[in-house]
PyMOL CGO cylinders between C-alpha atoms (Angstrom):
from pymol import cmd
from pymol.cgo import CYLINDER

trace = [
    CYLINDER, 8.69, -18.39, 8.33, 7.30, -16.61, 11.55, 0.3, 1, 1, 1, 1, 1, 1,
    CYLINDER, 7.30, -16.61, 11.55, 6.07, -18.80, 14.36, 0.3, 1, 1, 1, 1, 1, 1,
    CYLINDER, 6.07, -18.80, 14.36, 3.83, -16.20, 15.36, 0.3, 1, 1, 1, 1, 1, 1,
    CYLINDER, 3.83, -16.20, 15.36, 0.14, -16.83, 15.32, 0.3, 1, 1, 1, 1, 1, 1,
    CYLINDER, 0.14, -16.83, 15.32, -1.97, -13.99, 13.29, 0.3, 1, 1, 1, 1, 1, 1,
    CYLINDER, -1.97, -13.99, 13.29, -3.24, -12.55, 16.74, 0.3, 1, 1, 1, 1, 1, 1,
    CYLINDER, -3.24, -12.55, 16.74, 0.07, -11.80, 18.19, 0.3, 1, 1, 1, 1, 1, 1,
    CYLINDER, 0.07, -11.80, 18.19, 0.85, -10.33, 14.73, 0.3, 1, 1, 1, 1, 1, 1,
    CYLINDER, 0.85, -10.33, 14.73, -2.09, -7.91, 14.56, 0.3, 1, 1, 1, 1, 1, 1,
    CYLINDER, -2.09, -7.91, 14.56, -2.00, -6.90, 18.24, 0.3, 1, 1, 1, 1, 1, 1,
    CYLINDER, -2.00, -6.90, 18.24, 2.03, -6.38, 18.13, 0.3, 1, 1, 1, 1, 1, 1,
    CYLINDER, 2.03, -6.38, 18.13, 1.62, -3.97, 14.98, 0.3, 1, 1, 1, 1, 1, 1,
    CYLINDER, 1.62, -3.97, 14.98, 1.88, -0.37, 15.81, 0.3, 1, 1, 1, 1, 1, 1,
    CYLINDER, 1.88, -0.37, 15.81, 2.79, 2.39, 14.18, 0.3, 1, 1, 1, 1, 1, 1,
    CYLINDER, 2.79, 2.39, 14.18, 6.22, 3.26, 15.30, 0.3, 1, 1, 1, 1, 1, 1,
    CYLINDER, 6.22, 3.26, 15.30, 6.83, 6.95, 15.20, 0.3, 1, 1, 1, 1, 1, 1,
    CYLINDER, 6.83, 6.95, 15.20, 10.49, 6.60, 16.07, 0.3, 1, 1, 1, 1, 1, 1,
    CYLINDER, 10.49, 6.60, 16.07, 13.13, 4.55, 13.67, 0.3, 1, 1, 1, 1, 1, 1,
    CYLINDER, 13.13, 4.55, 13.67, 16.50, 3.24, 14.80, 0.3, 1, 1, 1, 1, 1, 1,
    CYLINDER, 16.50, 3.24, 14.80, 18.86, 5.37, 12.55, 0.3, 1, 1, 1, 1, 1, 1,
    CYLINDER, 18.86, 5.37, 12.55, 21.52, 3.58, 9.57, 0.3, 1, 1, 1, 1, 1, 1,
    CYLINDER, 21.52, 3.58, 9.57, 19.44, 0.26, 9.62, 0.3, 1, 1, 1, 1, 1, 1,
    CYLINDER, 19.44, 0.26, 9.62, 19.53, -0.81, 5.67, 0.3, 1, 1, 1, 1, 1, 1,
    CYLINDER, 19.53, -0.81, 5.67, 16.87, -2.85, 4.13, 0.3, 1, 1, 1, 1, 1, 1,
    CYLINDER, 16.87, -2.85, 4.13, 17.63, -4.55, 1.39, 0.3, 1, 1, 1, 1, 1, 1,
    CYLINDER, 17.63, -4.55, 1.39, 16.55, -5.55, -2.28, 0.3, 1, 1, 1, 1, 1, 1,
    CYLINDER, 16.55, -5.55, -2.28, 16.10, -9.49, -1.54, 0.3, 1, 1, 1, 1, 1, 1,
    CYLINDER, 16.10, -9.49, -1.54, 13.75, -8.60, 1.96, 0.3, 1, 1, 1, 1, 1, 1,
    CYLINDER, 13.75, -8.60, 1.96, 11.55, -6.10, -0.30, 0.3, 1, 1, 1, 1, 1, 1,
    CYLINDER, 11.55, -6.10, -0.30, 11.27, -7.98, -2.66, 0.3, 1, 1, 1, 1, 1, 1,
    CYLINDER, 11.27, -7.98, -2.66, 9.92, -10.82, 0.09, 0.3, 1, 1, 1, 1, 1, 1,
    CYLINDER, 9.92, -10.82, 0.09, 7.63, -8.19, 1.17, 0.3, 1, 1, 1, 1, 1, 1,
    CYLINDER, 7.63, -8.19, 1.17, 5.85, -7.38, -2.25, 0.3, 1, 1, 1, 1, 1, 1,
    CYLINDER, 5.85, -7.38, -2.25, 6.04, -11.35, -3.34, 0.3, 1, 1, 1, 1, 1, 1,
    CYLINDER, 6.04, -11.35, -3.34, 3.57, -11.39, -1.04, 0.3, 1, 1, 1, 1, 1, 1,
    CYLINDER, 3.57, -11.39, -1.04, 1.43, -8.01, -1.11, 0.3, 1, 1, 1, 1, 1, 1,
    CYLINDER, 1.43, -8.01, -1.11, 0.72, -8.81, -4.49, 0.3, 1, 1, 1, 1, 1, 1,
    CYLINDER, 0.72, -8.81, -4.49, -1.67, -11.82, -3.15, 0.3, 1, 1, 1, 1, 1, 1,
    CYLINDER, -1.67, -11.82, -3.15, -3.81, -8.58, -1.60, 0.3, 1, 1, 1, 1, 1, 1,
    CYLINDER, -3.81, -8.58, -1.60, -7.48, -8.08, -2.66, 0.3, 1, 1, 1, 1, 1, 1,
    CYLINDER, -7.48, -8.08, -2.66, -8.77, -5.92, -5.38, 0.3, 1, 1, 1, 1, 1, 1,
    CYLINDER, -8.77, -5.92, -5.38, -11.51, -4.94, -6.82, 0.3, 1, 1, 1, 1, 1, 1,
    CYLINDER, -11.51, -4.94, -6.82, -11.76, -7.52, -10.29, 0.3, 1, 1, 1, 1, 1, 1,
    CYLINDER, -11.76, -7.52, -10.29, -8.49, -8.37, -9.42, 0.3, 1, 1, 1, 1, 1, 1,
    CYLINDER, -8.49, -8.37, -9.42, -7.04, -4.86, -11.36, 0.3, 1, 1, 1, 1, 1, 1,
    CYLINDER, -7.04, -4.86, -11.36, -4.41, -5.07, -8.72, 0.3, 1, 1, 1, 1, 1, 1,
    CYLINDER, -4.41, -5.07, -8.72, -4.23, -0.85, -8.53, 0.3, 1, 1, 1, 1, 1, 1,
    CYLINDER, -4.23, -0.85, -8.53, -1.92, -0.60, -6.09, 0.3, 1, 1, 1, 1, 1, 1,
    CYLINDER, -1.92, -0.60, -6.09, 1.41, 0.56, -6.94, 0.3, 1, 1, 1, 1, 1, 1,
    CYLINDER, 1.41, 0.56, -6.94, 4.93, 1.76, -5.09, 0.3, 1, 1, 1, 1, 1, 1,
    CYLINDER, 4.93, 1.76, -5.09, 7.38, 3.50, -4.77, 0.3, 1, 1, 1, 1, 1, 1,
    CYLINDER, 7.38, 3.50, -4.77, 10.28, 2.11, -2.51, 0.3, 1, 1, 1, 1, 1, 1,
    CYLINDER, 10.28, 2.11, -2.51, 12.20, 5.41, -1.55, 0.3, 1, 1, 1, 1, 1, 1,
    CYLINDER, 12.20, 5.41, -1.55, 16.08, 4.64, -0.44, 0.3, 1, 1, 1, 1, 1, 1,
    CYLINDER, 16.08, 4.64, -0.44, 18.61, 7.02, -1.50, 0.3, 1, 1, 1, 1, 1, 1,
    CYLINDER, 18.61, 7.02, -1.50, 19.18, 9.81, 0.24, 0.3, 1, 1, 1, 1, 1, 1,
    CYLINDER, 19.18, 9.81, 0.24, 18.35, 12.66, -2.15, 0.3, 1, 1, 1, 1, 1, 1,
    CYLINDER, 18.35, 12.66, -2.15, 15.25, 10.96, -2.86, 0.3, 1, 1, 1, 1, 1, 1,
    CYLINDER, 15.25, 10.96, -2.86, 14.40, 10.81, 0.84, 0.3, 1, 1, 1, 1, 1, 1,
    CYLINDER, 14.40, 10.81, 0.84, 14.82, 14.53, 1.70, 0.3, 1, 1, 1, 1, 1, 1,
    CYLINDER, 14.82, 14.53, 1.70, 12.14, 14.73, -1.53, 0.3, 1, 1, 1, 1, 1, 1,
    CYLINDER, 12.14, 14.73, -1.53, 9.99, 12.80, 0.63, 0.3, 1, 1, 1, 1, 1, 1,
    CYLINDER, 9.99, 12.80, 0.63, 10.72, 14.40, 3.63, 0.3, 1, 1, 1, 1, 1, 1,
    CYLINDER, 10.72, 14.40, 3.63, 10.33, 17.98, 2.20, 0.3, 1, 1, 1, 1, 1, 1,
    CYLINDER, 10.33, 17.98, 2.20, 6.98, 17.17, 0.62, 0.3, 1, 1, 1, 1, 1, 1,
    CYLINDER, 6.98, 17.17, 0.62, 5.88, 15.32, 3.94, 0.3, 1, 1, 1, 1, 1, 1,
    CYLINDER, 5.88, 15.32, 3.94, 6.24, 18.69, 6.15, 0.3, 1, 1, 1, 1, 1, 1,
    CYLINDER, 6.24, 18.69, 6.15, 9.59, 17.71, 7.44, 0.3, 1, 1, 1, 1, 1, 1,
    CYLINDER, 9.59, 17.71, 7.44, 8.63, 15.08, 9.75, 0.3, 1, 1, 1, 1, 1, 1,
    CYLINDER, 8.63, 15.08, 9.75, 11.69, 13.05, 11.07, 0.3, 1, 1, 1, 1, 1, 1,
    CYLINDER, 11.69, 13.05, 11.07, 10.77, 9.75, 11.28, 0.3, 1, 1, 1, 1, 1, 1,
    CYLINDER, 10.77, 9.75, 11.28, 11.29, 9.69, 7.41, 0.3, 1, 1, 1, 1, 1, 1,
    CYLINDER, 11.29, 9.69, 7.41, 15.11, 10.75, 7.54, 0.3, 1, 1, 1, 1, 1, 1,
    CYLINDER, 15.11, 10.75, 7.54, 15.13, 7.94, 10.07, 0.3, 1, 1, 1, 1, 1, 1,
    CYLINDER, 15.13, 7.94, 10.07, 13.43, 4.82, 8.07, 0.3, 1, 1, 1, 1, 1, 1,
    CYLINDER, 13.43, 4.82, 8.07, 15.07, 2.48, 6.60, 0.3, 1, 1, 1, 1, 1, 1,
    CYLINDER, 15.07, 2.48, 6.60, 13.08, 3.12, 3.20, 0.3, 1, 1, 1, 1, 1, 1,
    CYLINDER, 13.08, 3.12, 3.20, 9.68, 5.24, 2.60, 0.3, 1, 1, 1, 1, 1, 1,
    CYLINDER, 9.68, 5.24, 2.60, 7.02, 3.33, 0.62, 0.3, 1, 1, 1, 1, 1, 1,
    CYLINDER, 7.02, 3.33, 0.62, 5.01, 5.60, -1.43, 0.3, 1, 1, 1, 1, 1, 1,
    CYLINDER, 5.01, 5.60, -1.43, 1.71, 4.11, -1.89, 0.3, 1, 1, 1, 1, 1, 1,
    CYLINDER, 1.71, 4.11, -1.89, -0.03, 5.14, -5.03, 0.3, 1, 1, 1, 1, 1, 1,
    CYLINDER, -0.03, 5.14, -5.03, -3.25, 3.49, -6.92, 0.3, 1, 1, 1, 1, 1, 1,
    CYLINDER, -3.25, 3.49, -6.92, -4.04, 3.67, -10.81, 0.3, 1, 1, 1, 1, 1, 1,
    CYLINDER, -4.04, 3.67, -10.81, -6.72, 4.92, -11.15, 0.3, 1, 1, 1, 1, 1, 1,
    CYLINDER, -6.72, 4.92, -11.15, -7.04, 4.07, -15.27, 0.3, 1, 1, 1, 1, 1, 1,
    CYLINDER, -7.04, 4.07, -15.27, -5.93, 0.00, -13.75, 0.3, 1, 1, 1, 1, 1, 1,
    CYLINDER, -5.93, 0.00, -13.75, -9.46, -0.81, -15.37, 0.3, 1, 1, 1, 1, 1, 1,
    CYLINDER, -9.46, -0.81, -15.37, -7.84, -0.68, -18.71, 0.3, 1, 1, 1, 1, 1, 1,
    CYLINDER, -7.84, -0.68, -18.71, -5.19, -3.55, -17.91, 0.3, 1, 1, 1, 1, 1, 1,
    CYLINDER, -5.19, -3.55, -17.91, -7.94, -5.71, -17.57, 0.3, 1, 1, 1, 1, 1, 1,
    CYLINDER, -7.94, -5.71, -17.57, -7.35, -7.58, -20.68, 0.3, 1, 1, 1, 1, 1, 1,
    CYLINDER, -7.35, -7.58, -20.68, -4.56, -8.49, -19.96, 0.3, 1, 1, 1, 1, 1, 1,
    CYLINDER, -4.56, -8.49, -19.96, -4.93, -9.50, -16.61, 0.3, 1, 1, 1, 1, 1, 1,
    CYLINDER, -4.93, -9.50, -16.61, -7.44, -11.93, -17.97, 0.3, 1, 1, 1, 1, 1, 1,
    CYLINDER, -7.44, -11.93, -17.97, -5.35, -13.21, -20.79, 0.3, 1, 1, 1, 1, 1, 1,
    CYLINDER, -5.35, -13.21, -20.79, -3.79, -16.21, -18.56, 0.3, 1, 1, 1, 1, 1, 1,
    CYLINDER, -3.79, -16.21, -18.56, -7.24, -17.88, -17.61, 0.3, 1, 1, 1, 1, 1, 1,
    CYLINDER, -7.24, -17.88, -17.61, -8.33, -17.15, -21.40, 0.3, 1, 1, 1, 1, 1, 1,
    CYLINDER, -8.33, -17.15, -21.40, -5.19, -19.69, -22.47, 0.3, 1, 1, 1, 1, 1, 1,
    CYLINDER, -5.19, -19.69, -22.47, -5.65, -21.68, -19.90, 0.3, 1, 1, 1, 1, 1, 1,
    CYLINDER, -5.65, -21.68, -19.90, -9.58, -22.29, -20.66, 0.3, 1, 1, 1, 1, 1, 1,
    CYLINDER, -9.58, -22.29, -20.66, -10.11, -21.34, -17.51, 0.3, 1, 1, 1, 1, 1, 1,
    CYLINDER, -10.11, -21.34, -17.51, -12.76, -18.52, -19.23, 0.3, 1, 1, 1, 1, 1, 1,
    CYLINDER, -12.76, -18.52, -19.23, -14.13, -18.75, -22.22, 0.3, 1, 1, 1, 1, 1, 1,
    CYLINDER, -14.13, -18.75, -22.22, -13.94, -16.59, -24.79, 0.3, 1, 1, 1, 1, 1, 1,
    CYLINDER, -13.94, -16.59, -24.79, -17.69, -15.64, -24.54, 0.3, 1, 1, 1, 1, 1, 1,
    CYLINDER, -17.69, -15.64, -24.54, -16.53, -15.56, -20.50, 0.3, 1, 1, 1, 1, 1, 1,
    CYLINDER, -16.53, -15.56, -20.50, -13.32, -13.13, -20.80, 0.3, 1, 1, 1, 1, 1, 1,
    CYLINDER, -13.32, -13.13, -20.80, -14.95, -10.74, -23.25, 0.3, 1, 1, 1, 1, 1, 1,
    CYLINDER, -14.95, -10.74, -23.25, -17.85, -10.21, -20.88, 0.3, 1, 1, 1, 1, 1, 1,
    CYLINDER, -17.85, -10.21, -20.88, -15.52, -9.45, -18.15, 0.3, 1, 1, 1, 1, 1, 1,
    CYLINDER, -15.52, -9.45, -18.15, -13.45, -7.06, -20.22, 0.3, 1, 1, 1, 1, 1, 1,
    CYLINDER, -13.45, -7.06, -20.22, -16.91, -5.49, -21.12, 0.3, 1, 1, 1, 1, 1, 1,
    CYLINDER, -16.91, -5.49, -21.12, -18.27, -4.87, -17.51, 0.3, 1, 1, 1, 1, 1, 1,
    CYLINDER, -18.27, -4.87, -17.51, -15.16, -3.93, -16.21, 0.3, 1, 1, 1, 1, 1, 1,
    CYLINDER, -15.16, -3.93, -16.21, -14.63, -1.36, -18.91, 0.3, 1, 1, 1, 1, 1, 1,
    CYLINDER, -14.63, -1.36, -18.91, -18.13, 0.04, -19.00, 0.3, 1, 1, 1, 1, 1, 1,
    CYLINDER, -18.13, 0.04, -19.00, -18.60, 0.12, -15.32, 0.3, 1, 1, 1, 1, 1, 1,
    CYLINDER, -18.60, 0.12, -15.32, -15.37, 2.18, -14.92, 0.3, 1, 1, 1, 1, 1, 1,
    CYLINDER, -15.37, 2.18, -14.92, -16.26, 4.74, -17.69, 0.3, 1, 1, 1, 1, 1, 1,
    CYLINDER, -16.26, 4.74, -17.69, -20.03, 4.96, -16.99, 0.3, 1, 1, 1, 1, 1, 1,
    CYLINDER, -20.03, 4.96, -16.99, -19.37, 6.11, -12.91, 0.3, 1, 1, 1, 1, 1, 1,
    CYLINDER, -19.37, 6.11, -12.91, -16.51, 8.34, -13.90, 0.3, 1, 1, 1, 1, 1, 1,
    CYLINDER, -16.51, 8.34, -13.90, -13.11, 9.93, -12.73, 0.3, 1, 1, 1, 1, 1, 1,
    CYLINDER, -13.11, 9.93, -12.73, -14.42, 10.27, -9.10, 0.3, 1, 1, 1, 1, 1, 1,
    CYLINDER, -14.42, 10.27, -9.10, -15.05, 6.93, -9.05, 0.3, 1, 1, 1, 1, 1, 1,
    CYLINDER, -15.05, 6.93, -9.05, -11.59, 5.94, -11.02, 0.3, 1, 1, 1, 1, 1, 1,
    CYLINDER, -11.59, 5.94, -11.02, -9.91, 8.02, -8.13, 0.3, 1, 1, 1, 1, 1, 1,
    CYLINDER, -9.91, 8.02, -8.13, -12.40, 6.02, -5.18, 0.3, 1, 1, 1, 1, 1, 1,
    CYLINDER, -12.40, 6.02, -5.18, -11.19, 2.98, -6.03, 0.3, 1, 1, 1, 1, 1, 1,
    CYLINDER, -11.19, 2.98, -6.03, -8.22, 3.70, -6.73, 0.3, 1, 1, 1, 1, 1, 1,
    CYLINDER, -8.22, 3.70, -6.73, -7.57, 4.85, -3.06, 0.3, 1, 1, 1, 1, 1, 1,
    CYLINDER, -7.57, 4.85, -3.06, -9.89, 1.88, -1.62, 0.3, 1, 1, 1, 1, 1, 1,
    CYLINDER, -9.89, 1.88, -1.62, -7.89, -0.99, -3.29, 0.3, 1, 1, 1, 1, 1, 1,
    CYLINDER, -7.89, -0.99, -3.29, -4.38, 0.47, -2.63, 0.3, 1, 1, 1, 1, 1, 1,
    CYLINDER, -4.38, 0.47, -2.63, -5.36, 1.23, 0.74, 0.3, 1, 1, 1, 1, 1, 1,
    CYLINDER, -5.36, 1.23, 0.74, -6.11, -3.02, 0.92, 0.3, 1, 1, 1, 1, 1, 1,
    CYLINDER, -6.11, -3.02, 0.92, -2.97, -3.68, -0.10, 0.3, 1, 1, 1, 1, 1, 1,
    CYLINDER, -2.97, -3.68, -0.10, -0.82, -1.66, 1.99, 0.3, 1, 1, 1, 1, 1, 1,
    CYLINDER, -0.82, -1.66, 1.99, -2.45, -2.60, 4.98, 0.3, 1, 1, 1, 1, 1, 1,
    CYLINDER, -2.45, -2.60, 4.98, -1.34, -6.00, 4.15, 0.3, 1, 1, 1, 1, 1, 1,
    CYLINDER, -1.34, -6.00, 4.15, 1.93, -4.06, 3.40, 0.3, 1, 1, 1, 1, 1, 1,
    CYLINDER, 1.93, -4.06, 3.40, 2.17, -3.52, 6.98, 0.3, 1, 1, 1, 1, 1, 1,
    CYLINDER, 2.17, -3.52, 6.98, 1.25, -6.62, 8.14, 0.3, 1, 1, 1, 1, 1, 1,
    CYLINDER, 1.25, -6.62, 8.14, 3.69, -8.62, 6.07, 0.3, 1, 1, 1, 1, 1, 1,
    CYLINDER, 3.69, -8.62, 6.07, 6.80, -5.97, 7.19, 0.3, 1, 1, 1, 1, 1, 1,
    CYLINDER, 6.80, -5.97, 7.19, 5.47, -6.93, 10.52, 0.3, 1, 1, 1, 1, 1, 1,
    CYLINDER, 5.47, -6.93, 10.52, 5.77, -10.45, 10.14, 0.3, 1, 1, 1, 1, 1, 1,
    CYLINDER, 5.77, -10.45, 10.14, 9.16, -10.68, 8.80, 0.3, 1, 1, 1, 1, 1, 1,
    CYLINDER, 9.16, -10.68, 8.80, 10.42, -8.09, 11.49, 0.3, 1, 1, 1, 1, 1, 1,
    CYLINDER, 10.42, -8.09, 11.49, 10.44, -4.42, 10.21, 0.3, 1, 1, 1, 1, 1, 1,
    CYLINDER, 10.44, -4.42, 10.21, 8.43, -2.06, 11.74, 0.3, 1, 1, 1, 1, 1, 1,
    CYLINDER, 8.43, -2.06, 11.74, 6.05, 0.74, 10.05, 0.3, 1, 1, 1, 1, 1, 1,
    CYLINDER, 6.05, 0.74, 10.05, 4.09, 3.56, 9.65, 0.3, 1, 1, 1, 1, 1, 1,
    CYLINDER, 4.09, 3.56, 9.65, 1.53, 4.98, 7.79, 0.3, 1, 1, 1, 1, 1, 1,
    CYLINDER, 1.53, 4.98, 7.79, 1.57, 8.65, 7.32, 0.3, 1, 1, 1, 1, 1, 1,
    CYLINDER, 1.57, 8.65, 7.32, -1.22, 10.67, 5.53, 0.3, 1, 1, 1, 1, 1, 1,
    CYLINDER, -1.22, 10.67, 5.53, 0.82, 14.41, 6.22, 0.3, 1, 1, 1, 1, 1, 1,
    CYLINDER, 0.82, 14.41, 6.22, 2.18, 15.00, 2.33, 0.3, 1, 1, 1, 1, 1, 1,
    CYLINDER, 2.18, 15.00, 2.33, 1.58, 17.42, 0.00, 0.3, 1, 1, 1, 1, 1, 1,
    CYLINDER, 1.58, 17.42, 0.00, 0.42, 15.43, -2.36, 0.3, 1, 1, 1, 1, 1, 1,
    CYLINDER, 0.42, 15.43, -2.36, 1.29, 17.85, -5.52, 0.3, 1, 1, 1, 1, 1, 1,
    CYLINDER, 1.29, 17.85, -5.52, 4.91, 18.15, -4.13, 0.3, 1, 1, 1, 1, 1, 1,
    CYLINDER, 4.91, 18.15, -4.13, 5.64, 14.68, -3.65, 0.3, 1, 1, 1, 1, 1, 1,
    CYLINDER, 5.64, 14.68, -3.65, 4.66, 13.83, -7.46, 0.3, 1, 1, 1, 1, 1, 1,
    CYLINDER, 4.66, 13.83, -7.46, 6.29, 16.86, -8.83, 0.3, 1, 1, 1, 1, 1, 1,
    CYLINDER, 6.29, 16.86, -8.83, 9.32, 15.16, -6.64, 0.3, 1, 1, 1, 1, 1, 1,
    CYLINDER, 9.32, 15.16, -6.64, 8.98, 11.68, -7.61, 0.3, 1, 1, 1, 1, 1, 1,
    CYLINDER, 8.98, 11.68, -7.61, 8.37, 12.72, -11.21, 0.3, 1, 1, 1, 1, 1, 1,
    CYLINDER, 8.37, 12.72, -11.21, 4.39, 10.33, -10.52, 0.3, 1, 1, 1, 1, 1, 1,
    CYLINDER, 4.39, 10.33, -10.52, 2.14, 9.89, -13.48, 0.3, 1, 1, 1, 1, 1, 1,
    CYLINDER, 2.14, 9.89, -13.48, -1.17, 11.92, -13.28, 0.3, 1, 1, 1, 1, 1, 1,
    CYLINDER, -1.17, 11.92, -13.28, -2.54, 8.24, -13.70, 0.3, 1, 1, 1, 1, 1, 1,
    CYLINDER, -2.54, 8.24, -13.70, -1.27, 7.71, -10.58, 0.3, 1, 1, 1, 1, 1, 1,
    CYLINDER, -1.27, 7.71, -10.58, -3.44, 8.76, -7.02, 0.3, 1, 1, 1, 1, 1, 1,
    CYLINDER, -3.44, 8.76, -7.02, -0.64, 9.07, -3.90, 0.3, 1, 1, 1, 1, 1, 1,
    CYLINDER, -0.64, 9.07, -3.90, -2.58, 7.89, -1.07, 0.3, 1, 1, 1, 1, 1, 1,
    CYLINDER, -2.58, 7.89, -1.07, -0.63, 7.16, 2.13, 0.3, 1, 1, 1, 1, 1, 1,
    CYLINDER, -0.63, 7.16, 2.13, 3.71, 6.99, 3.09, 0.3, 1, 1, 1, 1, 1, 1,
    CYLINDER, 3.71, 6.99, 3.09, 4.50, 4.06, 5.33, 0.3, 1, 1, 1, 1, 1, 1,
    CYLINDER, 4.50, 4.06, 5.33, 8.21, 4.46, 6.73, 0.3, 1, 1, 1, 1, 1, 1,
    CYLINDER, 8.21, 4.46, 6.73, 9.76, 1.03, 7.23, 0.3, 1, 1, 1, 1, 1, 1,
    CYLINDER, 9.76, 1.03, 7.23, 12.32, 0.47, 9.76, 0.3, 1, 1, 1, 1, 1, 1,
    CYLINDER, 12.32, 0.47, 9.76, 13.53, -1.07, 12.79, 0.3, 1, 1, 1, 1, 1, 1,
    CYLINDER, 13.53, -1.07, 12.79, 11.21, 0.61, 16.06, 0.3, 1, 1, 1, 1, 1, 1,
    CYLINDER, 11.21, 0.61, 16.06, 13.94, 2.85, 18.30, 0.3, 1, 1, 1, 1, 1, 1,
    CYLINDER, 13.94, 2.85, 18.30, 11.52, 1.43, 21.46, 0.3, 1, 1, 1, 1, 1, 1,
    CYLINDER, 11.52, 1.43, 21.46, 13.91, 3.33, 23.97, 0.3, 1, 1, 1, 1, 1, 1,
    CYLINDER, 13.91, 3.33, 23.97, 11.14, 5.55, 24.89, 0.3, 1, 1, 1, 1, 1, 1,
    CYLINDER, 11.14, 5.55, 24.89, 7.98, 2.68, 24.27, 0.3, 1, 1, 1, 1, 1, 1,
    CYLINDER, 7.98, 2.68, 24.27, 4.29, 5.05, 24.14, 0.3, 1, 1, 1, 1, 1, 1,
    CYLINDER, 4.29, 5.05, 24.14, 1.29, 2.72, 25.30, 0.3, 1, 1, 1, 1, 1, 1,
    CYLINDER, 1.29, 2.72, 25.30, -0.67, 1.69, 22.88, 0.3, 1, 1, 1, 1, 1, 1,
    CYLINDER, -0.67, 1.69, 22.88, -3.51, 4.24, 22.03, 0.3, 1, 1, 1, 1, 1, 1,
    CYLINDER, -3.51, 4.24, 22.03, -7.57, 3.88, 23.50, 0.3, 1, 1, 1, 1, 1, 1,
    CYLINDER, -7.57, 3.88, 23.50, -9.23, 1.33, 21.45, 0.3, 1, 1, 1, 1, 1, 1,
    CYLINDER, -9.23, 1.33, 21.45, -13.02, 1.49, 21.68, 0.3, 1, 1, 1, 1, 1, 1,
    CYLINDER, -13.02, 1.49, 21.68, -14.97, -1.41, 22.87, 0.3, 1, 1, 1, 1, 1, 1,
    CYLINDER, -14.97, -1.41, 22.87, -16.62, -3.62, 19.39, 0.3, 1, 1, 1, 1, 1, 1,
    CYLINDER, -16.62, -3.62, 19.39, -20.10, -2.14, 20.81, 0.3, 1, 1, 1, 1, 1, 1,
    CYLINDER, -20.10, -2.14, 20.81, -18.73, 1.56, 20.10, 0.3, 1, 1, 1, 1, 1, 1,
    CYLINDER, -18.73, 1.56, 20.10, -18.33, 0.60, 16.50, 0.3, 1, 1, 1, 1, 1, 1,
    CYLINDER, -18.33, 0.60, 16.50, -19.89, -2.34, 15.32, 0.3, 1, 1, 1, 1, 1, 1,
    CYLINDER, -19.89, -2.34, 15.32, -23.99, -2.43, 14.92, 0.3, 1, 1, 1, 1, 1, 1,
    CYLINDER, -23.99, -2.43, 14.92, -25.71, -5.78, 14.44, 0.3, 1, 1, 1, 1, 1, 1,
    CYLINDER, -25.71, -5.78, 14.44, -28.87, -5.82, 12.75, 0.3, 1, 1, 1, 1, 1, 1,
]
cmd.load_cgo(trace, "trace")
């Protein structure tokens, strides 16, 4: 486990726009990763993220076609596609089921849930469906990044896709919203940018 304390780990993650070429990642340090991005916050706990982890080659020049050619993907050690379901409001029965055994809810409890959930999803609509769908995955790959961070890959999130290409490519559900890439890797800091202008809390925060 990292020594680091959660300060140093926000203020040392940066979007690396450069990736040290041939650097595998592996099944067993994903799989670390996302043992821990599922813990992320979502919206009734519906857990909408989703992902894609994009190795092989022919599958990465997918990505990279669909992505306007941009090079740090050939470079990565993997691209994460980062997708939310937008119909997760209909798993939430199951989601439930465990505290329902457990008698953690009652059954009076767990069927109201189900209800809200359900009605609240298919009285505000598909726009909504697709809102939350990109808010909630959005959560959970930021925590994505911060995790990769922590156990010492590097990352980037990119928002330059065509989004129709890339799930014509990676053969996506319609269920399925893509909403960012983040390239994993190993920094190449040969050439190290400074970090970008960061406004001052005044700029951006209001207190009322």
């Amino acid at each position: 486990m990292s020594n680091s304390s959660f300060t140093d780990l926000v203020k040392s993650r940066r979007s690396a726009n450069k990736f040290i070429p041939d650097t595998p990642i592996t099944d067993k340090e994903i799989d670390a990763i996302f043992s821990l991005v599922k813990f992320a916050p979502s919206a009734y706990n519906l857990q909408h993220g989703n992902y894609i982890v994009v190795r092989e080659e022919e599958n990465k020049q997918k990505v990279y076609e669909a992505a306007y050619k941009q090079y740090k993907i050939l470079t990565s050690s993997a691209v994460i596609v980062v997708l939310g379901n937008k119909r997760a409001y209909e798993d939430v029965e199951k989601l439930n089921e465990g505290m329902l055994n457990l008698g953690i809810l009652s059954k009076q409890e767990f069927d109201r849930e189900v209800e809200i959930v359900r009605h609240e999803y298919a009285a505000r609509g598909e726009d909504f469906m697709r809102d939350e769908a990109i808010r909630n995955a959005s959560l959970s790959a930021m925590q994505l990044m911060l995790i990769a961070k922590d156990q010492g890959w590097d990352t980037c999130p990119m928002i330059g896709f065509d989004a129709t290409a890339l799930t014509s490519a990676l053969d996506i559900s319609d269920d399925y919203e893509p909403v960012l890439l983040v390239a994993i890797g190993k920094e190449d800091t040969s050439r190290p940018r400074p970090r970008g202008y960061r406004k001052p809390v005044g700029e951006f925060v209001k207190m009322m």
